[in-house]
C-alpha positions, 0 to 999 in steps of 0.5 A: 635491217641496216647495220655498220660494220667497222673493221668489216675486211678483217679476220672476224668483220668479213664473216660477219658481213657474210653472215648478216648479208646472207639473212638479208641486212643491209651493211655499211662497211668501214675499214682505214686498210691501214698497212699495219697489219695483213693489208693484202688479205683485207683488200682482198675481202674488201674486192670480194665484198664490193661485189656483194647486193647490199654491201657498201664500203667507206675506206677510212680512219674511223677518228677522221671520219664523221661517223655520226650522219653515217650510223644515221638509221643503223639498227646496229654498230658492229665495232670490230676495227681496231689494232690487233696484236699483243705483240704489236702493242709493246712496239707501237702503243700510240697506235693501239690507243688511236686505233682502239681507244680513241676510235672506240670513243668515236664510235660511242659518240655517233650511238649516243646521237643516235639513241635508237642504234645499239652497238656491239663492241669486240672486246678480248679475253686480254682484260683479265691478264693472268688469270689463277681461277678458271673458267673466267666469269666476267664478274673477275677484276680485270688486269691485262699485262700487255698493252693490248689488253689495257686499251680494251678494258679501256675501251669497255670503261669508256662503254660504261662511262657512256651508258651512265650517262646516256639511255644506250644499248652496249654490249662488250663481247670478249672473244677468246683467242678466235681462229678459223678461215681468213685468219691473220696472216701474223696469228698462230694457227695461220702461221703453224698451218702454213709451216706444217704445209710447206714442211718448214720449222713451226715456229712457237712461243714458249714451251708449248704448254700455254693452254687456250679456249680457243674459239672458231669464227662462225661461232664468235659470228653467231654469238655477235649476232645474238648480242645485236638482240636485246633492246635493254639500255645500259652496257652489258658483258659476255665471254664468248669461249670456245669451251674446251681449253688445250694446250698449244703441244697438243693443237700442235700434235692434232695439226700434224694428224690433219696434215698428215706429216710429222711437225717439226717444231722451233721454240723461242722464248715466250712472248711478253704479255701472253698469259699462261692460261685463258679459259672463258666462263660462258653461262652467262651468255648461254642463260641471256642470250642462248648462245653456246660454241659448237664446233670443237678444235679439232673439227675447226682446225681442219676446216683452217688447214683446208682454207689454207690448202686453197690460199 
């Protein structure tokens, strides 16, 4: 089996890669390394991966490069590269678009060419704004209120758009605040663990009473894999929760038991675009695809504090 990862030395793209060469696939990987965001952490997974049977890497800017003669004979795109970052949207948000929309239309362009080859997009729970019914089920409107999540819902406009008009397998995938391993160095499980380590102030947004479904990265991986399964045209949608939201205070109070030492915490004001609550409906992916998360916080907490204790 080939497949084309974009995005591949990213936070998610390199379990993936991990997760695909281990079972035996062939991966073509792309990532532009752009400086934008947590460069040295993804060259250093690209230097780990060069050195991996059955792993190719291009350096590119996906909107640069001609995708289409490189999807080739893929049995799968995994299109994970984009510009992350809802705080880094409001700054800069004609790079989220050339980076997430514009990018993303490219990558259709080159399945659509190529009819046999599915795609499996990394959408985010962003869509749905400030959501007031929870879990969220993927039927609920969207409304993102941050440009981030405007490019991907833009992004999975473009997936159904395209599946109207051409025989195409299309699976968005909407990940809910994932964390683990090789985190960003900028999201705020990497940064609180490296805070509560060092015994500095944990810097965090707000009051601390933002409750999230956080979701651990082997268990986003598992779900992108099952996603590569259906041979069914058309674009289909899926939450991929960890299931079992918590606040922030209390991923907070569990860190200070892991790391053994009380947390001294500094609060700013929150940030624009985060949304007081997230929390993923996830039957639907279980009935289709039988996935189902399972590792809990706590057990993936610890496994992140134990990397970061090695990084």
């Amino acid at each position: 089996m080939r497949a084309v990862v974009t995005g591949c030395a990213g936070f998610i793209g390199s379990h993936l890669v991990d997760r695909l060469l281990s079972e035996g696939w062939s991966i073509l990987g792309i990532d532009s390394l752009a400086p934008t965001y947590d460069s040295v952490g993804r060259r250093r997974q690209v230097e780990r991966l060069a050195g991996l049977e059955g792993f190719e890497f291009i350096e590119g800017d996906i909107n640069r490069i001609d995708l289409t003669e490189l999807v080739g004979d893929a049995e799968v795109v995994f299109h994970l590269a984009a510009r992350p970052g809802v705080r880094a949207s409001w700054r800069d948000f004609a790079t989220a678009s050339d980076a997430n929309i514009l990018a993303t239309q490219k990558v259709l362009d080159a399945v659509a060419s190529n009819p046999d080859t599915r795609l499996v997009f990394s959408s985010s729970s962003s869509v749905y704004g400030s959501a007031e019914d929870f879990p969220v089920a993927e039927s609920r409107p969207l409304a993102p209120i941050s440009p981030y999540g405007v490019t991907k819902a833009a992004c999975e406009a473009l997936l159904s758009a395209y599946a109207s008009q051409y025989a195409v397998n299309l699976t968005s995938l909407r990940y809910f605040t994932v964390y683990g391993p090789r985190q960003r160095s900028d999201m705020a499980f990497t940064r609180w663990i490296r805070s509560a380590l060092r015994g500095v102030p944990l810097p965090v947004y707000g009051d601390g009473k933002a409750i999230r479904d956080f979701t651990y990265v082997d268990d986003v991986v598992d779900a992108t894999m099952l996603a590569a399964s259906p041979t069914t045209t058309g674009h289909r949608i899926f939450n991929v929760a960890g299931g079992g939201p918590v606040s922030v205070n209390d991923v907070i109070e569990m860190l200070g038991e892991i790391v053994g030492k009380a947390i001294d915490v500094h609060h700013t004001d929150p940030a624009k675009g985060d949304p007081a609550r997230t929390g993923g409906d996830t039957r639907l992916i279980e009935r289709e695809l039988g996935w189902r998360p399972s590792t809990d916080i706590r057990e993936g907490l610890a496994k992140q504090v134990e990397w970061a204790r090695r990084t």
